[in-house]
N, CA, C and O atoms as a GROMACS GRO file, in nm:
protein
  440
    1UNK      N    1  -1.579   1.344   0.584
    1UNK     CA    2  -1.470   1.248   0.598
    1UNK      C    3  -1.391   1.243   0.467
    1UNK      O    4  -1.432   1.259   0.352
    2UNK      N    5  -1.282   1.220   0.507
    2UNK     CA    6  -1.188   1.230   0.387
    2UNK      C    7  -1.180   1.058   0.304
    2UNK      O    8  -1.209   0.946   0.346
    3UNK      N    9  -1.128   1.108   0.174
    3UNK     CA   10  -1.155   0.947   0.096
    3UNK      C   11  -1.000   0.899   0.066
    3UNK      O   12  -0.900   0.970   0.066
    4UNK      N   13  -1.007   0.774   0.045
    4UNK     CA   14  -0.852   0.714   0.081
    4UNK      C   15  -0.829   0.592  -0.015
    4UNK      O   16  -0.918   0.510  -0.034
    5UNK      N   17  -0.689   0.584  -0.084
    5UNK     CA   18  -0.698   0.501  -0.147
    5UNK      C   19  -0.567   0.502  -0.205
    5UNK      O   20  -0.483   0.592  -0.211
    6UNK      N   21  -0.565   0.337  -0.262
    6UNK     CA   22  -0.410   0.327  -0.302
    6UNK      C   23  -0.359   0.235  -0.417
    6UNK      O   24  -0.439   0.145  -0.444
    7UNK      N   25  -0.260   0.235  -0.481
    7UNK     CA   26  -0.261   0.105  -0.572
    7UNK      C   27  -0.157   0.087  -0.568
    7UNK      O   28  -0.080   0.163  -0.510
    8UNK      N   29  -0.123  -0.015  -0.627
    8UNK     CA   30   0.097  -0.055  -0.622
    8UNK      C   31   0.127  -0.133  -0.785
    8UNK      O   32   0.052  -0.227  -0.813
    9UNK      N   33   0.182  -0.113  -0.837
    9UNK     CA   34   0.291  -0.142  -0.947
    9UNK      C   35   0.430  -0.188  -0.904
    9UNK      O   36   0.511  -0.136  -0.827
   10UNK      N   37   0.436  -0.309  -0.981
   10UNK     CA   38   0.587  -0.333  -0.926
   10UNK      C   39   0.633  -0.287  -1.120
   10UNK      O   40   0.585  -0.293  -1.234
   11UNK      N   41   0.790  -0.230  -1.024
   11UNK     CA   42   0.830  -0.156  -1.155
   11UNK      C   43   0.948  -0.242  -1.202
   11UNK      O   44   1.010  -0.229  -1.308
   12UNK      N   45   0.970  -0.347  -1.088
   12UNK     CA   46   1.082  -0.492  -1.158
   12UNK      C   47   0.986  -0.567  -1.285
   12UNK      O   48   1.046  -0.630  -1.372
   13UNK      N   49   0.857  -0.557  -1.289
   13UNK     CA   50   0.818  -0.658  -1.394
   13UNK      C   51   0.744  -0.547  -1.474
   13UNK      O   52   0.679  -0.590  -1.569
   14UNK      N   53   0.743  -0.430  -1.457
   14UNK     CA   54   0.654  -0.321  -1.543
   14UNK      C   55   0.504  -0.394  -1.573
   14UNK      O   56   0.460  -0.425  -1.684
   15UNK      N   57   0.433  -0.413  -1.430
   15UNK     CA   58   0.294  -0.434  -1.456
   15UNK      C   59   0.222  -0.430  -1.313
   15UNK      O   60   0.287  -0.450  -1.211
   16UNK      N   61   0.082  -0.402  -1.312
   16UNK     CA   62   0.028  -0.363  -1.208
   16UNK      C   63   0.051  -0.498  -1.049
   16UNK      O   64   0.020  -0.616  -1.066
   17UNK      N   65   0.099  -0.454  -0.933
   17UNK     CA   66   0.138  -0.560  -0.846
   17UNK      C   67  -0.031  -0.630  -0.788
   17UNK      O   68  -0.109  -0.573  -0.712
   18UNK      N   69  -0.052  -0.776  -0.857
   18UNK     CA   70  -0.217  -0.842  -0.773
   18UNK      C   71  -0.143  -0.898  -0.686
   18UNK      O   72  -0.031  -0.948  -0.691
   19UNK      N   73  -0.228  -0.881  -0.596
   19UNK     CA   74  -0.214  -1.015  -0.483
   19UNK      C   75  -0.104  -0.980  -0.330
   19UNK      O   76  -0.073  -1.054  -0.237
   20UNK      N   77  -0.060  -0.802  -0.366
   20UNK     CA   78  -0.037  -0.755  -0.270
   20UNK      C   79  -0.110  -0.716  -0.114
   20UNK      O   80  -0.161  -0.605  -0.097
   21UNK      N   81  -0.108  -0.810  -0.016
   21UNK     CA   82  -0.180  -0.775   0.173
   21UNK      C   83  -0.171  -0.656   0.151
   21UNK      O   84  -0.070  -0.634   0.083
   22UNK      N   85  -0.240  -0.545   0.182
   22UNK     CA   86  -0.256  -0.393   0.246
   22UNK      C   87  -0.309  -0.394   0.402
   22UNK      O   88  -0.410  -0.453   0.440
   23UNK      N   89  -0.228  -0.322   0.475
   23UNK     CA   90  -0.339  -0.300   0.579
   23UNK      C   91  -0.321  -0.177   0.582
   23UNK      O   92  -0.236  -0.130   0.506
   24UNK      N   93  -0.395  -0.090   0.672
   24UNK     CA   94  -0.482   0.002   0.719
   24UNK      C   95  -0.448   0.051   0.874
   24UNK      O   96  -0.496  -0.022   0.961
   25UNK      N   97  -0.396   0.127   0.905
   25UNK     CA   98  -0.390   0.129   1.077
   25UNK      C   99  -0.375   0.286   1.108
   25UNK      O  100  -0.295   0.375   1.080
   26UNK      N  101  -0.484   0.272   1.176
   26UNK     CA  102  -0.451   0.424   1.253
   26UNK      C  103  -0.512   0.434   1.415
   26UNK      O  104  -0.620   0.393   1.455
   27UNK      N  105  -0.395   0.507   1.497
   27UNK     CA  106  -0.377   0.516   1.622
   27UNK      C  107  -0.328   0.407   1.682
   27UNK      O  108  -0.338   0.381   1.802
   28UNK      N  109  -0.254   0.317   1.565
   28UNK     CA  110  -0.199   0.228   1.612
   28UNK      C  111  -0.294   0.103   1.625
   28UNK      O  112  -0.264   0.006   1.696
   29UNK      N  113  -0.409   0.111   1.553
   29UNK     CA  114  -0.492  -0.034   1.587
   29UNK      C  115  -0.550  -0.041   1.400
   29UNK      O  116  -0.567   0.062   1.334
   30UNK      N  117  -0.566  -0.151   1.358
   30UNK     CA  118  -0.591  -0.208   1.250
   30UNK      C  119  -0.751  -0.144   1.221
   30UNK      O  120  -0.850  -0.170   1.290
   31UNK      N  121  -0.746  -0.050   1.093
   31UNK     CA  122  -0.910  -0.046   1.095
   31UNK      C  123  -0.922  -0.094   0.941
   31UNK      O  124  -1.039  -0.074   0.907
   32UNK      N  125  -0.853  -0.145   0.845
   32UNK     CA  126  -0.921  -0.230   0.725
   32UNK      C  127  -0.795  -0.303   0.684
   32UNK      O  128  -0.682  -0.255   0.690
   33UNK      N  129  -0.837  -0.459   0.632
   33UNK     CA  130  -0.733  -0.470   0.532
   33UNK      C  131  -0.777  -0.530   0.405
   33UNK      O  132  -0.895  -0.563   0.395
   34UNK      N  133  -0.699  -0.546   0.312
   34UNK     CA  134  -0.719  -0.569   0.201
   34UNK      C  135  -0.625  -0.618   0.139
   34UNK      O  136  -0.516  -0.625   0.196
   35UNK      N  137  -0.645  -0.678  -0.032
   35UNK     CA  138  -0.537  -0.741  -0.100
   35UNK      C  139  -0.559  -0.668  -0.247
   35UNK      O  140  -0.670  -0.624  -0.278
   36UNK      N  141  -0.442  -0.657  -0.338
   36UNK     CA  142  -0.475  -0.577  -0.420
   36UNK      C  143  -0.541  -0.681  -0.550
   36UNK      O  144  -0.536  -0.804  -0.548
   37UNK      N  145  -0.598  -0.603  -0.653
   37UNK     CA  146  -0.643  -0.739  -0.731
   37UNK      C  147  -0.555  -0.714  -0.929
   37UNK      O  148  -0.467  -0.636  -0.963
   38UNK      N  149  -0.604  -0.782  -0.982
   38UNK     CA  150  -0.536  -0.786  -1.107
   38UNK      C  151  -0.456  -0.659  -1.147
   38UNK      O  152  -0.333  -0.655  -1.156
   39UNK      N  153  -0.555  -0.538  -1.173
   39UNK     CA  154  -0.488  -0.387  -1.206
   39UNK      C  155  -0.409  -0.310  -1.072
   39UNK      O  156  -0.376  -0.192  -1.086
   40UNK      N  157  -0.382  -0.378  -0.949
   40UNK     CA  158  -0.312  -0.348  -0.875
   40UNK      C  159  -0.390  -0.230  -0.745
   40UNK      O  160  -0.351  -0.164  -0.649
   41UNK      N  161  -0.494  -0.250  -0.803
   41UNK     CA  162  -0.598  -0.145  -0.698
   41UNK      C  163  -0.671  -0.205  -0.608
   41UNK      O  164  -0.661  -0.328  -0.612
   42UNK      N  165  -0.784  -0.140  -0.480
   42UNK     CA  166  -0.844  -0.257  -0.427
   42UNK      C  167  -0.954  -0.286  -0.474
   42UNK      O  168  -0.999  -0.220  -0.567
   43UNK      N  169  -1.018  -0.383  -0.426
   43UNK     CA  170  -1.163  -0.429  -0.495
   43UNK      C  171  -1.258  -0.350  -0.360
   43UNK      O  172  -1.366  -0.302  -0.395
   44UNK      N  173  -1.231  -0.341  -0.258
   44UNK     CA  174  -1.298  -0.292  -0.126
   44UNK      C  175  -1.223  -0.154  -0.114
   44UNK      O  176  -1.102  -0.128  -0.114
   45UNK      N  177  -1.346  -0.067  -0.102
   45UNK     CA  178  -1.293   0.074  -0.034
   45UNK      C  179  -1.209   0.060   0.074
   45UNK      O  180  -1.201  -0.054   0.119
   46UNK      N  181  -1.138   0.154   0.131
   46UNK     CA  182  -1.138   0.208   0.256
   46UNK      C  183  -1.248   0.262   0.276
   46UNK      O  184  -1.333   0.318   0.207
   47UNK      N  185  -1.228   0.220   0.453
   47UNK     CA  186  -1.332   0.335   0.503
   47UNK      C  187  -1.284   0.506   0.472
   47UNK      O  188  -1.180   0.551   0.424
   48UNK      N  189  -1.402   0.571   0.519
   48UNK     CA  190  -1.336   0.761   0.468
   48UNK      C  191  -1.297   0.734   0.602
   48UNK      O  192  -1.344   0.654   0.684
   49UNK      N  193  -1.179   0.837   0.612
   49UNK     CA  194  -1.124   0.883   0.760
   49UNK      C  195  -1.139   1.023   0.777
   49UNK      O  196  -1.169   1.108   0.694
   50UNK      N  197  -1.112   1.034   0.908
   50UNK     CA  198  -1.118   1.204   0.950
   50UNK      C  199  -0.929   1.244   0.972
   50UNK      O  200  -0.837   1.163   0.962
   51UNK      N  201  -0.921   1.379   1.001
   51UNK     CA  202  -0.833   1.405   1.046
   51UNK      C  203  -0.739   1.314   1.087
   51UNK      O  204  -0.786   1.206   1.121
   52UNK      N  205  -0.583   1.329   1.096
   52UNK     CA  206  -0.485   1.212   1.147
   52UNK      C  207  -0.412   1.151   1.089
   52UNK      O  208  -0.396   1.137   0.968
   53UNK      N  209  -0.343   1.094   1.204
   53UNK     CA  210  -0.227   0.986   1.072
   53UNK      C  211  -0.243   0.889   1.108
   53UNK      O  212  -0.262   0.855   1.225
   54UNK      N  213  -0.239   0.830   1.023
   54UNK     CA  214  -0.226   0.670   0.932
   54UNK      C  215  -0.107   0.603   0.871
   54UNK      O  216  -0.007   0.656   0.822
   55UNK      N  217  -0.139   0.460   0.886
   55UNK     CA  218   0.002   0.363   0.802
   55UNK      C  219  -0.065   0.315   0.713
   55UNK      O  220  -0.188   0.322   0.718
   56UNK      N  221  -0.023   0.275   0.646
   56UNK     CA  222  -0.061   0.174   0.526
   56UNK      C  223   0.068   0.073   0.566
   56UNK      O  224   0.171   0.128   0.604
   57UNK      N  225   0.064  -0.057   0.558
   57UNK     CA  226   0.145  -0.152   0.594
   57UNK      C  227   0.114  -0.272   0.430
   57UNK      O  228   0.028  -0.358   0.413
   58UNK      N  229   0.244  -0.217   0.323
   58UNK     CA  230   0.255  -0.316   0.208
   58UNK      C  231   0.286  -0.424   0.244
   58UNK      O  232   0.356  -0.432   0.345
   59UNK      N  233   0.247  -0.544   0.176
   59UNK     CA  234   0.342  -0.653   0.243
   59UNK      C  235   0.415  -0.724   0.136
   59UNK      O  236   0.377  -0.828   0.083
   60UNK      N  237   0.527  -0.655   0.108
   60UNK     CA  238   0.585  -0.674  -0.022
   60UNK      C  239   0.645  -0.792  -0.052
   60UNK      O  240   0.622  -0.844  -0.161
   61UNK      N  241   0.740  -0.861   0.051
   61UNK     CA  242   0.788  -1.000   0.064
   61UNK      C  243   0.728  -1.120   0.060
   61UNK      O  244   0.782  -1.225   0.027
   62UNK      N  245   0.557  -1.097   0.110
   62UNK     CA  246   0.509  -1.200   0.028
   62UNK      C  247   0.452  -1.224  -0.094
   62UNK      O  248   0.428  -1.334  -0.141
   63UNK      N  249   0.428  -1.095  -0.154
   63UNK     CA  250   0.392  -1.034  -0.260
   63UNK      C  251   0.542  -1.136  -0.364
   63UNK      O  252   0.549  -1.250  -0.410
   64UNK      N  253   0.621  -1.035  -0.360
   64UNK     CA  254   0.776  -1.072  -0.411
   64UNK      C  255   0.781  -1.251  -0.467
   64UNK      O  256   0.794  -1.300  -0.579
   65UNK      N  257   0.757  -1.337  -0.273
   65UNK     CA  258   0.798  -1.494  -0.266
   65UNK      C  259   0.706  -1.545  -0.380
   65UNK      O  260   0.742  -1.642  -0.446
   66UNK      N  261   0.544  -1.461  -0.415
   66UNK     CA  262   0.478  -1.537  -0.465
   66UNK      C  263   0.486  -1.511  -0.599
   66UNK      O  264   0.505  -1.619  -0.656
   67UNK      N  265   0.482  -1.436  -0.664
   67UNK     CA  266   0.546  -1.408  -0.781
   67UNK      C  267   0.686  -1.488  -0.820
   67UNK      O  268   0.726  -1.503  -0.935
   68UNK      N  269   0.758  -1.538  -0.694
   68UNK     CA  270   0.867  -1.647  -0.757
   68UNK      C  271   0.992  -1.528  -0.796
   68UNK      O  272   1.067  -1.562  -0.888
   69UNK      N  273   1.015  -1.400  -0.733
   69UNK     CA  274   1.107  -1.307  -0.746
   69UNK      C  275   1.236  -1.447  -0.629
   69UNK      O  276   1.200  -1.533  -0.549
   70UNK      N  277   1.348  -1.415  -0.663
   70UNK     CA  278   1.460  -1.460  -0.616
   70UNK      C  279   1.487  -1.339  -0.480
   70UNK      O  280   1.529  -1.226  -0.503
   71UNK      N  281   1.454  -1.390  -0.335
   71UNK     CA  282   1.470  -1.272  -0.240
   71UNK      C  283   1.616  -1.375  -0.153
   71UNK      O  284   1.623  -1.498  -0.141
   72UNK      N  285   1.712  -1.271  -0.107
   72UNK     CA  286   1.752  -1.280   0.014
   72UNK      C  287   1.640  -1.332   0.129
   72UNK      O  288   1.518  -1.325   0.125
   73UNK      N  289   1.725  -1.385   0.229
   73UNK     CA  290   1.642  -1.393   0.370
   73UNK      C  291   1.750  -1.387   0.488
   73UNK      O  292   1.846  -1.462   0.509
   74UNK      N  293   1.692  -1.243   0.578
   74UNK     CA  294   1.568  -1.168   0.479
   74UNK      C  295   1.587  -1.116   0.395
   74UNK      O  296   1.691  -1.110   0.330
   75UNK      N  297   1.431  -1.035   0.369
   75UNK     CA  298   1.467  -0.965   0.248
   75UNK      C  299   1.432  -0.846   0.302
   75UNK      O  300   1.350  -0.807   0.384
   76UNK      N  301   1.555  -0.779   0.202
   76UNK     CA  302   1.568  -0.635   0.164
   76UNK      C  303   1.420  -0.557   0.228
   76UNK      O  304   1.423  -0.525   0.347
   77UNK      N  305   1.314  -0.531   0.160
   77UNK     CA  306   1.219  -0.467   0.171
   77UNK      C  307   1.091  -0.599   0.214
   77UNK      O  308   1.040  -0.646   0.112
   78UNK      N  309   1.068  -0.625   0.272
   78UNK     CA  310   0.956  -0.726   0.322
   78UNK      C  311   0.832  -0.646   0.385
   78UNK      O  312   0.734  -0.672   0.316
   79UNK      N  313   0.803  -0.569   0.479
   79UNK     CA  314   0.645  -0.509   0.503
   79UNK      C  315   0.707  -0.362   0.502
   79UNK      O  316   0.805  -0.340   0.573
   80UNK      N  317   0.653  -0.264   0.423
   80UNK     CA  318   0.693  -0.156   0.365
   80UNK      C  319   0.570  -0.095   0.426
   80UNK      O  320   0.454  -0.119   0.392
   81UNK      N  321   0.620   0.006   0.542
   81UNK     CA  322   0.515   0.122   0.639
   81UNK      C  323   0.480   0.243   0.547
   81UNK      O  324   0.579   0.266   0.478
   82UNK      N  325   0.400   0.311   0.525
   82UNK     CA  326   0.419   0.447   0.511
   82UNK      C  327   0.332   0.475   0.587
   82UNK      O  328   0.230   0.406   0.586
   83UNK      N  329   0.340   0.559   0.654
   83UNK     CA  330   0.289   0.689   0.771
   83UNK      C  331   0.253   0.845   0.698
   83UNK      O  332   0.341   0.928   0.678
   84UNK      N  333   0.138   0.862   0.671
   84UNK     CA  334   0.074   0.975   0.591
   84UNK      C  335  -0.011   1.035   0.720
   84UNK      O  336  -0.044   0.977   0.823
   85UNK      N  337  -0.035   1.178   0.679
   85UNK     CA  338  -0.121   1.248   0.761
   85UNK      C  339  -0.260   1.291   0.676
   85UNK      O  340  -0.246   1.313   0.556
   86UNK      N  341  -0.383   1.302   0.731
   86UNK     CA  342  -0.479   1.373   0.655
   86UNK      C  343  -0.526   1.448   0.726
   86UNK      O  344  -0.560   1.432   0.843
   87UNK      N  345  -0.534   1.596   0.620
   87UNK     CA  346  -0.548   1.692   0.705
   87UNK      C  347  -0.649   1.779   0.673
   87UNK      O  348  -0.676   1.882   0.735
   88UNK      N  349  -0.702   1.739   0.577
   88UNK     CA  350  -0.825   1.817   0.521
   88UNK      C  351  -0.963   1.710   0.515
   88UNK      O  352  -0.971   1.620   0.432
   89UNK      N  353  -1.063   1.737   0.613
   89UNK     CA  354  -1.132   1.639   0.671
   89UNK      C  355  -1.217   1.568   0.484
   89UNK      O  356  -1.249   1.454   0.451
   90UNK      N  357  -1.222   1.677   0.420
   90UNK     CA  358  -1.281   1.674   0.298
   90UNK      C  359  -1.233   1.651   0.145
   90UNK      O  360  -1.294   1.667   0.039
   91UNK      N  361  -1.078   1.600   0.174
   91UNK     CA  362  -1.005   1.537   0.099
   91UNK      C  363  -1.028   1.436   0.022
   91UNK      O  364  -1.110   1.353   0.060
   92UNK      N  365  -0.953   1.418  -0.115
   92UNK     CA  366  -0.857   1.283  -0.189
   92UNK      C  367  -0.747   1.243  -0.141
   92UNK      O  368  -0.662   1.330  -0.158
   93UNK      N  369  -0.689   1.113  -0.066
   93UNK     CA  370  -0.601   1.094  -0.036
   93UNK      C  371  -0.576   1.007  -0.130
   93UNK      O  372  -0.651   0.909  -0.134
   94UNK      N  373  -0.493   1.013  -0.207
   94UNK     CA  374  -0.445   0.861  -0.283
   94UNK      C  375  -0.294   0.839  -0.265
   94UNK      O  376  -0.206   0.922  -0.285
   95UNK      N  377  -0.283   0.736  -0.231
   95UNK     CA  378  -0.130   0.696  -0.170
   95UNK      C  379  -0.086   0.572  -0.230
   95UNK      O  380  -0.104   0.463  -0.177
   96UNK      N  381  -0.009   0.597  -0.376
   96UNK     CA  382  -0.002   0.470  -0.444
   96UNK      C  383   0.179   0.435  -0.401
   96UNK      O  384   0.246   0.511  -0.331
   97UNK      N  385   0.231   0.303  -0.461
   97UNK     CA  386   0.318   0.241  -0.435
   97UNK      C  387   0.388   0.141  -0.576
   97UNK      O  388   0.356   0.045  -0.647
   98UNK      N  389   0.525   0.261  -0.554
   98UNK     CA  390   0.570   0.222  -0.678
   98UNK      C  391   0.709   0.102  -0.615
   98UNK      O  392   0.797   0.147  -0.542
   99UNK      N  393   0.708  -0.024  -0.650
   99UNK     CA  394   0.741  -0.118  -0.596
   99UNK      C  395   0.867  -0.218  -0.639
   99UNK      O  396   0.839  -0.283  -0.739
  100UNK      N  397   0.990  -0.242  -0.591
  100UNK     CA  398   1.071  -0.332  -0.678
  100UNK      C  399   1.102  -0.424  -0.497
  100UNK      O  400   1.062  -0.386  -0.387
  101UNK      N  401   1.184  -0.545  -0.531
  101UNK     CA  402   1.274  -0.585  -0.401
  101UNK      C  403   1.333  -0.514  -0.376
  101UNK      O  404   1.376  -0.549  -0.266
  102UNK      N  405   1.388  -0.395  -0.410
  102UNK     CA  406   1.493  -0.306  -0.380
  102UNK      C  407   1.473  -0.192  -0.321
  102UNK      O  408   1.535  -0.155  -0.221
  103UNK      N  409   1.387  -0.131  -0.375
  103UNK     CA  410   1.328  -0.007  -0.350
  103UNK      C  411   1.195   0.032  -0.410
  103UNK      O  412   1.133  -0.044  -0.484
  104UNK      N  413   1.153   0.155  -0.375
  104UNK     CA  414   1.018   0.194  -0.330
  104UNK      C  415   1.015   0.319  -0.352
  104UNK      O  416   1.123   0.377  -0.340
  105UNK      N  417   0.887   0.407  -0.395
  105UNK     CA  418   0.836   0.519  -0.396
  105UNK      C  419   0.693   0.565  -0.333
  105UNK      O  420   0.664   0.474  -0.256
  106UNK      N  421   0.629   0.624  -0.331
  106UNK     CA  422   0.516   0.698  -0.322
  106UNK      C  423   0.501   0.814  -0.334
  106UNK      O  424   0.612   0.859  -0.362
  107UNK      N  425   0.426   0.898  -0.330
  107UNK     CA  426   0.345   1.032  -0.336
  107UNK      C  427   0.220   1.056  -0.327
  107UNK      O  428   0.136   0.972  -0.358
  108UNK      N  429   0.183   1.202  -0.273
  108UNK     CA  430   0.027   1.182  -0.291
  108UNK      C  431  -0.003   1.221  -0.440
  108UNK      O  432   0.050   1.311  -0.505
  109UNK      N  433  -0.126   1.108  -0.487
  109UNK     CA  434  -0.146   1.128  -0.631
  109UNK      C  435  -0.279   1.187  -0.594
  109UNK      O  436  -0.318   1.222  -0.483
  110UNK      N  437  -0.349   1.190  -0.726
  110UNK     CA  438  -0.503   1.246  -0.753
  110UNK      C  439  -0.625   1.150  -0.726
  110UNK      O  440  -0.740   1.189  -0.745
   0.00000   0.00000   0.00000
């Protein structure tokens, strides 16, 4: 099974994003969630997955409200999807999240 994992930085305050909801979903049904903690990583694994695609569902808008960022309503970027595939049953997946109200990045990292 492949190993999975993610962290987020918001790059409006240049420091690791705590206290960001993560969820987890594949085939369309919820299989973990989580919240990120101080250094912006999780404290709970993912489970390993096999083959397939997956979302990760950020939930940046409440992330944003609680931090006391000034949002539109709505806002701009509020639950931020990414849809990744894994395709090597014996993989590193790391799928981090580079984060502002505005905009957004990712890649697969190491």
């Amino acid at each position: 099974m492949a190993h999975l994992s993610t962290h987020v930085l918001d790059t409006s305050r240049g420091k690791p994003a705590a206290g960001v909801k993560i969820e987890l979903f594949h085939e369309g049904k919820l299989a973990h969630a989580t919240v990120t903690n101080q250094d912006g990583r999780t404290d709970t694994p993912f489970p390993s997955v096999a083959v397939g695609v997956y979302e990760f569902i950020f939930h940046a808008g409440a992330y944003f409200r609680e931090v006391g960022t000034l949002l539109s309503e709505p806002p701009f970027l509020d639950e931020i999807v990414i849809r990744f595939g894994v395709a090597d049953p014996h993989g590193r997946y790391h799928v981090p999240l580079l984060l502002s109200p505005y905009g957004y990045s990712t890649y697969r990292g190491s």
